[in-house]
N, C-alpha and C positions, 0 to 999 in steps of 0.2 A: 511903760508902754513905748515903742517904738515908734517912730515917726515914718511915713514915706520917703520923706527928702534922708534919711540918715541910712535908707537901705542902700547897698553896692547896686548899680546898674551893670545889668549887663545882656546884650543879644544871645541867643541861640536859634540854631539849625534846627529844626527837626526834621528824620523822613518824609515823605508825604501821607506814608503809610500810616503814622506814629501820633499826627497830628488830630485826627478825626477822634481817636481813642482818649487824649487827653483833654478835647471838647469832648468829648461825651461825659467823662469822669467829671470834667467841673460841672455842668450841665447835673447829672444825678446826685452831686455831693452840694448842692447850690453854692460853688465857688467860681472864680473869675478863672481865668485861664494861669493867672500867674500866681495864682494862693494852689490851685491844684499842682502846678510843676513843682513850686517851695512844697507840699505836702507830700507828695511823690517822693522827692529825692531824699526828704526827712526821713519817711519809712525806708527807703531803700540801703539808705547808708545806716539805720539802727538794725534791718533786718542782717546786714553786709554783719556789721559786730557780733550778732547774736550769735550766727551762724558758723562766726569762727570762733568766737568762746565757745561754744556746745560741741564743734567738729575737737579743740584744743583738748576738752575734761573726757569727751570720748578716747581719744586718741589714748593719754593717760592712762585709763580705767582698762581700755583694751591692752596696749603694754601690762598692768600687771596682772590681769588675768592670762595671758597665754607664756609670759617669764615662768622657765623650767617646763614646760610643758613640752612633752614628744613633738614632733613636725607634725606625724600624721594627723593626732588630735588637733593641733593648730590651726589644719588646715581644714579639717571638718569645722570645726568649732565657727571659722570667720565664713564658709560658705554656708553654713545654715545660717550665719547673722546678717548675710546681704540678701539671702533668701528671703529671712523673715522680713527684713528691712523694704525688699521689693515689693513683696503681696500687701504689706498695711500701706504701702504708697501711692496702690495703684487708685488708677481716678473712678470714682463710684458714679454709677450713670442714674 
C-alpha cells in the first residue's frame, strides 16, 4: 500500500470548461477530485495502448489480406471496410 507522503506532487491547469466535468465524475464515481484525475488518466493512457495494439494487428492482418490482390479489388475491399467500419460506430440515440 502506498502512502500519501510517497506520492509525486504535482499542480495542474485545467480549462474552465474541463473542470466542472471532472467534479461531476468524482462526485458520481464517489471519488475526491484527485483519485478521479489519477483514474482518468490511468484509463486514458491504457485505452492510448489498446488502441494502438488493435490499430498495429489491424494494420498487419489488412496487409496480408490485400498482398497480390488487383488495385481495383483493393480498393473496393478497404472502402466497404471503412463503410462497414462507419455505420457500426455511429452513435445509437
Amino acid at each position: 500500500m502506498t502512502l500519501q507522503k510517497d506520492w509525486a506532487k504535482t499542480q495542474v491547469r485545467l480549462p474552465p470548461d474541463l473542470h466542472p466535468d471532472i467534479k461531476e465524475y468524482a462526485k458520481n464515481n464517489d471519488l475526491s477530485m484527485n483519485a478521479a484525475i489519477v483514474q482518468l488518466l490511468r484509463k486514458g493512457l491504457k485505452l492510448q495502448d489498446t488502441n494502438i495494439n488493435e490499430m498495429d494487428i489491424f494494420m498487419r492482418h489488412l496487409k496480408n489480406l490485400v498482398t497480390g490482390m488487383p488495385v481495383d479489388e483493393t480498393s473496393t475491399l478497404l472502402a466497404n471496410m471503412v463503410n462497414s467500419w462507419i455505420e457500426n460506430k455511429k452513435p445509437t440515440a
